[in-house]
Backbone as XML, in Angstrom:
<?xml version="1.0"?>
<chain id="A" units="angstrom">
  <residue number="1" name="UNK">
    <atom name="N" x="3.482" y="-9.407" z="-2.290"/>
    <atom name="CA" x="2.964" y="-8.085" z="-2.554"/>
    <atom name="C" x="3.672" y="-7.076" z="-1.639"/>
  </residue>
  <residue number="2" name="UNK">
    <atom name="N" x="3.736" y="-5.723" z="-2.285"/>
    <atom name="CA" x="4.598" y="-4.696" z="-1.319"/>
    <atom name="C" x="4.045" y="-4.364" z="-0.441"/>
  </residue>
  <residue number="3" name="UNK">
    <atom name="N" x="4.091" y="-3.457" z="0.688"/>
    <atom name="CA" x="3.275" y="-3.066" z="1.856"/>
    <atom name="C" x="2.161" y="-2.236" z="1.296"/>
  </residue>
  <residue number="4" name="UNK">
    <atom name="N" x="1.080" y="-1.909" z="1.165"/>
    <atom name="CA" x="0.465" y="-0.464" z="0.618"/>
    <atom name="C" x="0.931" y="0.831" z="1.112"/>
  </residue>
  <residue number="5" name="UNK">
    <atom name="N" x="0.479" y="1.614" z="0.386"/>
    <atom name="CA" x="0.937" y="3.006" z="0.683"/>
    <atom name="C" x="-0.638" y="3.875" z="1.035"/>
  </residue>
  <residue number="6" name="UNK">
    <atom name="N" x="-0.164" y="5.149" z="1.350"/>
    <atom name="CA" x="-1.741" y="5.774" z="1.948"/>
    <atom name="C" x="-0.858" y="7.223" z="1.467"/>
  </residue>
  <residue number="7" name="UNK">
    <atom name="N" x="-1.807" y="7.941" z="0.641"/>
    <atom name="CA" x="-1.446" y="8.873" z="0.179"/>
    <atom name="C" x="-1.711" y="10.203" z="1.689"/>
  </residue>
  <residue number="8" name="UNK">
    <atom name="N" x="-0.994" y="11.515" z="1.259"/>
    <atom name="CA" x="-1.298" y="12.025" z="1.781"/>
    <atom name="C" x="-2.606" y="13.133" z="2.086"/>
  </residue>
  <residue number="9" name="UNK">
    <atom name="N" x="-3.527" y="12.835" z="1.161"/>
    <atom name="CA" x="-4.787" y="12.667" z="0.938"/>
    <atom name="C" x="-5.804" y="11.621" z="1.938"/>
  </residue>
  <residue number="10" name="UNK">
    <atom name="N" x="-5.145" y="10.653" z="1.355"/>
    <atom name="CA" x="-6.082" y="9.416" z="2.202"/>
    <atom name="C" x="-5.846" y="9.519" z="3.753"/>
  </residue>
  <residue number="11" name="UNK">
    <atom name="N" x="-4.265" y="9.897" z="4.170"/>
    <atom name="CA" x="-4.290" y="9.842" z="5.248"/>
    <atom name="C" x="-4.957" y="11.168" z="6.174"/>
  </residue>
  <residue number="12" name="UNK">
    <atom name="N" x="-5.063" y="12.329" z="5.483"/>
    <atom name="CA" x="-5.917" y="13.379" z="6.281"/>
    <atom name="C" x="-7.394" y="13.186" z="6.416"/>
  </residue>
  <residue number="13" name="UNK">
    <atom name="N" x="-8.015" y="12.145" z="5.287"/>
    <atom name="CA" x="-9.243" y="11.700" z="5.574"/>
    <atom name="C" x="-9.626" y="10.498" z="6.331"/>
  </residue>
  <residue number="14" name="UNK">
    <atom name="N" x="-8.517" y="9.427" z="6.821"/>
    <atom name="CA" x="-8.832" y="8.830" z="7.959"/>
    <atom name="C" x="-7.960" y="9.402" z="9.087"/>
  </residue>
  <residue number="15" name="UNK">
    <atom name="N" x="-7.510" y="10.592" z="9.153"/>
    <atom name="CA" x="-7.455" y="11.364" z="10.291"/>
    <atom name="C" x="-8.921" y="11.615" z="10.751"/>
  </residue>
  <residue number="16" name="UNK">
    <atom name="N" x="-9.581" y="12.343" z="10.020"/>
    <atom name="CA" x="-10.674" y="13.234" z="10.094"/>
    <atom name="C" x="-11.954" y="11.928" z="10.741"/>
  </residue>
  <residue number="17" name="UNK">
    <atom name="N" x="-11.665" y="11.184" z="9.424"/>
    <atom name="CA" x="-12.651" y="10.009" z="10.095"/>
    <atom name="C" x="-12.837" y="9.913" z="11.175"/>
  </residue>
  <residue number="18" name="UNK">
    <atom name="N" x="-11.350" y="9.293" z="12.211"/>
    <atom name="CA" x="-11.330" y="9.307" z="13.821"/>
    <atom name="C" x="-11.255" y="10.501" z="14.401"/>
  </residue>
  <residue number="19" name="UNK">
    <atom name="N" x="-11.452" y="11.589" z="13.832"/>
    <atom name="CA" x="-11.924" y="12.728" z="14.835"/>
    <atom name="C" x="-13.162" y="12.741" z="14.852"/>
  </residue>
  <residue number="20" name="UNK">
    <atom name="N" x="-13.825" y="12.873" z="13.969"/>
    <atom name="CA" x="-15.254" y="13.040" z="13.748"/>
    <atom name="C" x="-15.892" y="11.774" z="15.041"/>
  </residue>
  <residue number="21" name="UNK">
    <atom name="N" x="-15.008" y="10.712" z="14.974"/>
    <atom name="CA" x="-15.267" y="9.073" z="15.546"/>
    <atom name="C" x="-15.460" y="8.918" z="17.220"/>
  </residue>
  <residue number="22" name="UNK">
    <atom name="N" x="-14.243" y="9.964" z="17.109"/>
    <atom name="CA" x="-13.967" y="10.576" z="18.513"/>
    <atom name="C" x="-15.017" y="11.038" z="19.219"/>
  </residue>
  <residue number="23" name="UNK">
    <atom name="N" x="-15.586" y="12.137" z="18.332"/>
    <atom name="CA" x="-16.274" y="13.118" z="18.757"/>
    <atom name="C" x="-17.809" y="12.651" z="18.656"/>
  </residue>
  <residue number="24" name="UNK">
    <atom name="N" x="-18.156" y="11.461" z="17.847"/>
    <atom name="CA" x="-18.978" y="11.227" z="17.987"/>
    <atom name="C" x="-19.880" y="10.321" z="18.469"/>
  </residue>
  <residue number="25" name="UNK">
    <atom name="N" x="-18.436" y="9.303" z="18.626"/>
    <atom name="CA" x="-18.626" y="7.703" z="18.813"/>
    <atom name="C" x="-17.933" y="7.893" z="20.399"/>
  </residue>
  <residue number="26" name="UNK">
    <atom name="N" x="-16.779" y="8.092" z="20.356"/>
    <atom name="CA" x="-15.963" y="8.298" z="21.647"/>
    <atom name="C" x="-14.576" y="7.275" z="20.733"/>
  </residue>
  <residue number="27" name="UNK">
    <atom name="N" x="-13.523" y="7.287" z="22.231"/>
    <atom name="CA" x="-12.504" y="7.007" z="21.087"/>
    <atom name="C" x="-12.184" y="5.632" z="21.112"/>
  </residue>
  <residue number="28" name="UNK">
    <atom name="N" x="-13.156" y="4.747" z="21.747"/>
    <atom name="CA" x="-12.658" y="3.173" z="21.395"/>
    <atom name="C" x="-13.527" y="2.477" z="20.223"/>
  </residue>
  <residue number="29" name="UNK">
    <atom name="N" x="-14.770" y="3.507" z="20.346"/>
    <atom name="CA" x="-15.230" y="3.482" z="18.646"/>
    <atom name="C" x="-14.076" y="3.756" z="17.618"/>
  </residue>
  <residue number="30" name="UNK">
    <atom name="N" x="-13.870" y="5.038" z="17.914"/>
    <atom name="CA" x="-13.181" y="5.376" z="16.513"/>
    <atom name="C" x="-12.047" y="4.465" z="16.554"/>
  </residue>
  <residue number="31" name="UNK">
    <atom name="N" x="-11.359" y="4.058" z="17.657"/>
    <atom name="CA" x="-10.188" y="3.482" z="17.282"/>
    <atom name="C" x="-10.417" y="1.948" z="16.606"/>
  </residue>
  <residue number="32" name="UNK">
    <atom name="N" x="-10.925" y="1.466" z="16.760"/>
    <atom name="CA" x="-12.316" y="0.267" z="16.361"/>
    <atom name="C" x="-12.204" y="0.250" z="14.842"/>
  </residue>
  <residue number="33" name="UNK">
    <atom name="N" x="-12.885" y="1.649" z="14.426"/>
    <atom name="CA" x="-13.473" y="1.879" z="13.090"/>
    <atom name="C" x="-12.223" y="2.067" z="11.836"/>
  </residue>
  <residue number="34" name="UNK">
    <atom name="N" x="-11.041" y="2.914" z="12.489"/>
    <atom name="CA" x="-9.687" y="3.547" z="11.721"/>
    <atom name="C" x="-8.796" y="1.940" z="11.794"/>
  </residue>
  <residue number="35" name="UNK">
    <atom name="N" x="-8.773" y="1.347" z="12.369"/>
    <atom name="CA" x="-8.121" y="-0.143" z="12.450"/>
    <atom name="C" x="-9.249" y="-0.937" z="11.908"/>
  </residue>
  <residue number="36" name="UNK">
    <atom name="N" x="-10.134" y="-0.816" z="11.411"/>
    <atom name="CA" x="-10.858" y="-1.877" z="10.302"/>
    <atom name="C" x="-10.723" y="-0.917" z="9.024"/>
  </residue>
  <residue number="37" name="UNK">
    <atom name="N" x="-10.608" y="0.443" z="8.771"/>
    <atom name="CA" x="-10.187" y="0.422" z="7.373"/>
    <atom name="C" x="-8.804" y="0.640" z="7.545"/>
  </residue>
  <residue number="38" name="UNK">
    <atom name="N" x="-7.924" y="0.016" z="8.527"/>
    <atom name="CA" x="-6.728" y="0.211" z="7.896"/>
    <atom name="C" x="-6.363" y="-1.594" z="7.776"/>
  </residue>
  <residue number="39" name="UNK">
    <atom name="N" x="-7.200" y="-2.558" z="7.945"/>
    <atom name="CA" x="-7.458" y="-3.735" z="7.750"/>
    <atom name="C" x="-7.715" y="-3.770" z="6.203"/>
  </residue>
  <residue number="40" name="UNK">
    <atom name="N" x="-8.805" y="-3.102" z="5.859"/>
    <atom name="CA" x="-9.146" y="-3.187" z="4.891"/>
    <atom name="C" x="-8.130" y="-2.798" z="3.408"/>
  </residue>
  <residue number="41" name="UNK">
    <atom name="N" x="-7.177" y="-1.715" z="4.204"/>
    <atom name="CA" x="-6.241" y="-1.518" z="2.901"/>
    <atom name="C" x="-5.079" y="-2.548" z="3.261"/>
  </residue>
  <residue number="42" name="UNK">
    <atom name="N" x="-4.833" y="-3.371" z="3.629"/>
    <atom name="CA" x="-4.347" y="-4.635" z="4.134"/>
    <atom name="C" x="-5.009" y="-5.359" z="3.166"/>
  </residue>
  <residue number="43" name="UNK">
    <atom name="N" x="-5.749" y="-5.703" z="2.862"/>
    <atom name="CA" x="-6.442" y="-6.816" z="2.411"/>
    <atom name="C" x="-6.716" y="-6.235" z="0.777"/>
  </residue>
  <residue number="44" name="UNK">
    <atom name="N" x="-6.733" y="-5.019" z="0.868"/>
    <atom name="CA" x="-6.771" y="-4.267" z="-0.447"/>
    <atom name="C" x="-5.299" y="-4.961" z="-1.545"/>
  </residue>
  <residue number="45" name="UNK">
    <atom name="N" x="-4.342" y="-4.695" z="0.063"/>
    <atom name="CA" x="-3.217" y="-4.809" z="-0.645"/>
    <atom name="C" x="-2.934" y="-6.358" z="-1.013"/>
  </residue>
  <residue number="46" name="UNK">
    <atom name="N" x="-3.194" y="-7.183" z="-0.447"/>
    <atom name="CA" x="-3.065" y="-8.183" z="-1.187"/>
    <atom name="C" x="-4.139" y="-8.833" z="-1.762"/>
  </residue>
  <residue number="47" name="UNK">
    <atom name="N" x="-5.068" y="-8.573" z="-2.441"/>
    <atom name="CA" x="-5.677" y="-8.907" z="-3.524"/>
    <atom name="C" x="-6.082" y="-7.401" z="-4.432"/>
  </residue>
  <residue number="48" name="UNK">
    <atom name="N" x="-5.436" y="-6.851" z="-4.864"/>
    <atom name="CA" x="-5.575" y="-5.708" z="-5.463"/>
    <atom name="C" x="-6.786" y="-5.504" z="-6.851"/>
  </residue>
  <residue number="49" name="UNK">
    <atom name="N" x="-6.626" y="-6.584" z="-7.425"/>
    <atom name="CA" x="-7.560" y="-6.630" z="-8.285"/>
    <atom name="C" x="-9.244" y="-6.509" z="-7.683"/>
  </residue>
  <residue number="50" name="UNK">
    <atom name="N" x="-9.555" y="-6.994" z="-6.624"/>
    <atom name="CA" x="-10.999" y="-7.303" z="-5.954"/>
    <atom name="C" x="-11.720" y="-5.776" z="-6.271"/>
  </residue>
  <residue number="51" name="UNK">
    <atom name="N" x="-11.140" y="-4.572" z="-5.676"/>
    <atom name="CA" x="-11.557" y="-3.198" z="-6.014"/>
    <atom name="C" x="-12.145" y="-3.049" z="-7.190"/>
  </residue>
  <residue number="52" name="UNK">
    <atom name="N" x="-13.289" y="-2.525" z="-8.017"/>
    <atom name="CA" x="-14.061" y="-2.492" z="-8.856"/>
    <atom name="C" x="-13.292" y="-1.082" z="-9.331"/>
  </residue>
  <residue number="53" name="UNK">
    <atom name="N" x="-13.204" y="-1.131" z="-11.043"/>
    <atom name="CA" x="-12.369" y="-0.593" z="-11.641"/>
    <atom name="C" x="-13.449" y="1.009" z="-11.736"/>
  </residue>
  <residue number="54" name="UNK">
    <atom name="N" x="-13.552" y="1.956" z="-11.697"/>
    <atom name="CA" x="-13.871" y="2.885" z="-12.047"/>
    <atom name="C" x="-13.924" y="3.916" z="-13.096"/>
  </residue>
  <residue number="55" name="UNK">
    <atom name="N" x="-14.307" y="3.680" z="-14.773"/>
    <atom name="CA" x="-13.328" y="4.016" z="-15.755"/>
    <atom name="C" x="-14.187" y="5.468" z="-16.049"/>
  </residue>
  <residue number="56" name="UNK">
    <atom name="N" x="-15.391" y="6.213" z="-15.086"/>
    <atom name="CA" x="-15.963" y="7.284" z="-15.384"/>
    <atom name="C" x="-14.896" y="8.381" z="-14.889"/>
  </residue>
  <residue number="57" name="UNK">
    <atom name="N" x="-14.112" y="8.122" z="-14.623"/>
    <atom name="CA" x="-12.964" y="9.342" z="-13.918"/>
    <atom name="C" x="-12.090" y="9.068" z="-14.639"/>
  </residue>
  <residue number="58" name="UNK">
    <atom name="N" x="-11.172" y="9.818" z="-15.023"/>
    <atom name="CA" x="-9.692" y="9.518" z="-15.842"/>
    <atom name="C" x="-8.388" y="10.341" z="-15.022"/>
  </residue>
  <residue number="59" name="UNK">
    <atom name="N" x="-7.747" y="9.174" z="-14.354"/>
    <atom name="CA" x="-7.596" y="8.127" z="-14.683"/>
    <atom name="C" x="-8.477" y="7.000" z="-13.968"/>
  </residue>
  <residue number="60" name="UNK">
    <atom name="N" x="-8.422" y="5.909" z="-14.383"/>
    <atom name="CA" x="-9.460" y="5.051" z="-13.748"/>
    <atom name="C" x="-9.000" y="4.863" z="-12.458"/>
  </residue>
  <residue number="61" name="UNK">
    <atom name="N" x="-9.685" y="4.721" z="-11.583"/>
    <atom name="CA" x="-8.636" y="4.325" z="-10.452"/>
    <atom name="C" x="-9.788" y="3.412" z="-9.729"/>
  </residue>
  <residue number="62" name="UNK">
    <atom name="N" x="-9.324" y="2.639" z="-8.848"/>
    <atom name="CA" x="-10.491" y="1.246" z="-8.250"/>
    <atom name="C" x="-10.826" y="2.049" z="-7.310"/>
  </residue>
  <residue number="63" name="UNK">
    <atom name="N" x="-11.866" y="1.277" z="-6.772"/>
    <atom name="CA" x="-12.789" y="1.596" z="-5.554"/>
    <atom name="C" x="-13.070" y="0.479" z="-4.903"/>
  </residue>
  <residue number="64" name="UNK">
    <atom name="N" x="-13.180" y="0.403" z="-3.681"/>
    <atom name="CA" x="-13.180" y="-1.024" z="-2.401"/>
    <atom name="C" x="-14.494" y="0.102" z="-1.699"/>
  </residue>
  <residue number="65" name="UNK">
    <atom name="N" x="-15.410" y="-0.515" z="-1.335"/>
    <atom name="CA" x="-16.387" y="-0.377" z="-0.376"/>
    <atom name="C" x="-15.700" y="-0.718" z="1.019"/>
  </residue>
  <residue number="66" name="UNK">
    <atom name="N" x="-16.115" y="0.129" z="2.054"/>
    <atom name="CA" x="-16.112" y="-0.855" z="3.613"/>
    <atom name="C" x="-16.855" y="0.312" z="4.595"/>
  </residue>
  <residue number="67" name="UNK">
    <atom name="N" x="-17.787" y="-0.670" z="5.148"/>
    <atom name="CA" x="-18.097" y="0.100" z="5.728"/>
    <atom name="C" x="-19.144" y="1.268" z="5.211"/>
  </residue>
  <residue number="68" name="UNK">
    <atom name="N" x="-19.065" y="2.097" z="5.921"/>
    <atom name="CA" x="-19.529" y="3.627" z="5.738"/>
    <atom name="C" x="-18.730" y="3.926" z="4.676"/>
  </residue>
  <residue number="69" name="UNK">
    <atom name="N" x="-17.572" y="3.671" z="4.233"/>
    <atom name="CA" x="-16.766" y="4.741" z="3.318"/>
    <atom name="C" x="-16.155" y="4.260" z="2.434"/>
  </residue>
  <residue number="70" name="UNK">
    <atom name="N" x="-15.767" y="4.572" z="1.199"/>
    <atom name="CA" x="-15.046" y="4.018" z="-0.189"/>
    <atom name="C" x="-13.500" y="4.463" z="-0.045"/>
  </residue>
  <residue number="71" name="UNK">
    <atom name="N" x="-12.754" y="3.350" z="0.093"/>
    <atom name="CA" x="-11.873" y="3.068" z="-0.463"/>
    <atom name="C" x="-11.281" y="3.370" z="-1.721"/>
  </residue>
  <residue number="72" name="UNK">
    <atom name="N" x="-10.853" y="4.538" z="-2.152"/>
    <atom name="CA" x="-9.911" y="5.082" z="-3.891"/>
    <atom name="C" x="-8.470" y="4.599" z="-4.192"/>
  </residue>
  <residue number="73" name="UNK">
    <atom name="N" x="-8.195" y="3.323" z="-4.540"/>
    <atom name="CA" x="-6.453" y="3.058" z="-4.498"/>
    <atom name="C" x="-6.397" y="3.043" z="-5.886"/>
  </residue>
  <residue number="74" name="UNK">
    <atom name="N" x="-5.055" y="2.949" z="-6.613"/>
    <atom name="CA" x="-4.691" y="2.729" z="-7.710"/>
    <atom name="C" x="-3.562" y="1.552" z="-7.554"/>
  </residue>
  <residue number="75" name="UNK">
    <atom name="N" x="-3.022" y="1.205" z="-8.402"/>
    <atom name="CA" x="-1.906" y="-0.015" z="-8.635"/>
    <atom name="C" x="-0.997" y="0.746" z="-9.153"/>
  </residue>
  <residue number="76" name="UNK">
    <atom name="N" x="0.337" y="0.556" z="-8.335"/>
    <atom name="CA" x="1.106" y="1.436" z="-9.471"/>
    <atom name="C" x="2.727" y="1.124" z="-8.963"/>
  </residue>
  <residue number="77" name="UNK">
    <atom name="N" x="3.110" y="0.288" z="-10.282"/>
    <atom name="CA" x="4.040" y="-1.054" z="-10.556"/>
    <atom name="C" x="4.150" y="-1.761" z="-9.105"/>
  </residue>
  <residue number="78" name="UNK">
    <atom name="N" x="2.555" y="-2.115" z="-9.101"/>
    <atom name="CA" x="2.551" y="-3.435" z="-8.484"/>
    <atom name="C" x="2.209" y="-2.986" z="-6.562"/>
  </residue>
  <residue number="79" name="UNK">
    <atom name="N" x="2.325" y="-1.741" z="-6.670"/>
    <atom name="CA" x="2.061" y="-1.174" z="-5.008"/>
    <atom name="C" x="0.599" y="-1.091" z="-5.266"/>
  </residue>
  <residue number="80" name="UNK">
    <atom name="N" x="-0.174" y="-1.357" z="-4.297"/>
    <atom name="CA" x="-1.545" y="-0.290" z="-3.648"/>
    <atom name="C" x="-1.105" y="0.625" z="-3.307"/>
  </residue>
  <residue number="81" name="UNK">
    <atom name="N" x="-1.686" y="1.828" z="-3.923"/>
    <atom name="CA" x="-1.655" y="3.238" z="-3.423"/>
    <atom name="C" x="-3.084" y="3.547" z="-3.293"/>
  </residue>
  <residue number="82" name="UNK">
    <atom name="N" x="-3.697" y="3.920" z="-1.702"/>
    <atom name="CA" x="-4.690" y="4.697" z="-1.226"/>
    <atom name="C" x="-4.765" y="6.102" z="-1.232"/>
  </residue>
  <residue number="83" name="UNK">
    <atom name="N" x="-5.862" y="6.224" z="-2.328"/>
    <atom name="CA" x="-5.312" y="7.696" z="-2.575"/>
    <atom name="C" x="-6.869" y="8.780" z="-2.109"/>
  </residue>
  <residue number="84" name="UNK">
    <atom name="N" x="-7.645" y="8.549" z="-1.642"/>
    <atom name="CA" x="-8.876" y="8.677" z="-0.880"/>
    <atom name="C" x="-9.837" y="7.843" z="-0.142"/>
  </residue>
  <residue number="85" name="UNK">
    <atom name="N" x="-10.055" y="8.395" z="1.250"/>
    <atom name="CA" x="-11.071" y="7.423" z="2.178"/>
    <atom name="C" x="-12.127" y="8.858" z="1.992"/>
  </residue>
  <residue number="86" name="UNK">
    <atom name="N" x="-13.318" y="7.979" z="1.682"/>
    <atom name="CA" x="-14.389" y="9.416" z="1.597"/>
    <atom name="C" x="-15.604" y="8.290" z="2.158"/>
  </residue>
  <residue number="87" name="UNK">
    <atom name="N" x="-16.860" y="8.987" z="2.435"/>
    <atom name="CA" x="-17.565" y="8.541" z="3.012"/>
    <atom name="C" x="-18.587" y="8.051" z="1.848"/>
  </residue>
  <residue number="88" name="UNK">
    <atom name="N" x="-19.446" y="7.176" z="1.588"/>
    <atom name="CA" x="-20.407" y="6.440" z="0.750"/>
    <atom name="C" x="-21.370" y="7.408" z="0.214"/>
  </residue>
  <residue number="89" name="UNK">
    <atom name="N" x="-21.273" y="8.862" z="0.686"/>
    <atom name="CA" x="-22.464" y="9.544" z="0.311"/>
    <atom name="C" x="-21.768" y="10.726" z="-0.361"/>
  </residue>
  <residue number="90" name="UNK">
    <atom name="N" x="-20.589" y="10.606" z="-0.422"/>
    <atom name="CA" x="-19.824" y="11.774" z="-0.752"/>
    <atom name="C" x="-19.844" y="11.835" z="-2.762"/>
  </residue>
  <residue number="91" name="UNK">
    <atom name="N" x="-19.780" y="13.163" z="-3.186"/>
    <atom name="CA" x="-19.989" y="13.119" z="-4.921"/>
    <atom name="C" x="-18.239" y="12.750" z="-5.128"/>
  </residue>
  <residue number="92" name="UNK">
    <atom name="N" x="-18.222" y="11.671" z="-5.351"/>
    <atom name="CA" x="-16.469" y="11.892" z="-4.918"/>
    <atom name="C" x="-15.592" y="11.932" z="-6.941"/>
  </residue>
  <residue number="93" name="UNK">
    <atom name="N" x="-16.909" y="12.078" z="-7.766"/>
    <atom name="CA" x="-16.514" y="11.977" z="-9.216"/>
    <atom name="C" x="-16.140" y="13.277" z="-9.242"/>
  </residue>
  <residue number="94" name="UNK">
    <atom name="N" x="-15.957" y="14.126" z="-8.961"/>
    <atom name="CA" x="-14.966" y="15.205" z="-8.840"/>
    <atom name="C" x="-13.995" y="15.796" z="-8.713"/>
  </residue>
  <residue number="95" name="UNK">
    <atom name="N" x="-13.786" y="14.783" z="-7.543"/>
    <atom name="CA" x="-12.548" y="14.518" z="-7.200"/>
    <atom name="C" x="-11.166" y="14.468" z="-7.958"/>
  </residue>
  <residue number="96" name="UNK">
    <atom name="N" x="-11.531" y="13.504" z="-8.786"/>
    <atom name="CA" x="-10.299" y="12.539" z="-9.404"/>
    <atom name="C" x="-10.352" y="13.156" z="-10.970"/>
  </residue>
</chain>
């Protein structure tokens, strides 16, 4: 499998994540928390299918739970692309 990718989307929202993490946790929390979902798109990436398909948004794009926050990647020829980290409470069908 290829390396995953992290859009530039996804990556301003696990910026934000570890600021917020920082600021709220301190920073060996956050650093803790941003290295388990960047585990998680690791693990995204090699089993890509596991992500639950999402077909109420068009285009469909999967979703991975972890944690506090959802995981948004798509497949695309054969890459994981992370294309939003949003938090579990967020309306995120808008989004996309």
């Amino acid at each position: 499998m290829p390396p995953p990718r992290i859009s530039p989307a996804a990556q301003q929202d696990i910026d934000e994540i570890y600021l917020y993490g920082v600021l709220t946790y301190g920073p060996k929390q956050a650093d803790s928390y941003t290295n388990s979902l960047r585990g998680a798109v690791l693990l995204i990436a090699e089993h890509p299918f596991m992500g639950r398909e999402r077909d109420e948004v068009r285009p469909p794009i999967r979703l991975w739970h972890h944690e506090a926050h959802h995981l948004f990647y798509d497949l695309i020829d054969g890459t994981v692309v992370v294309q939003r980290v949003l938090h579990h409470s967020a309306d995120w069908t808008e989004l996309f």
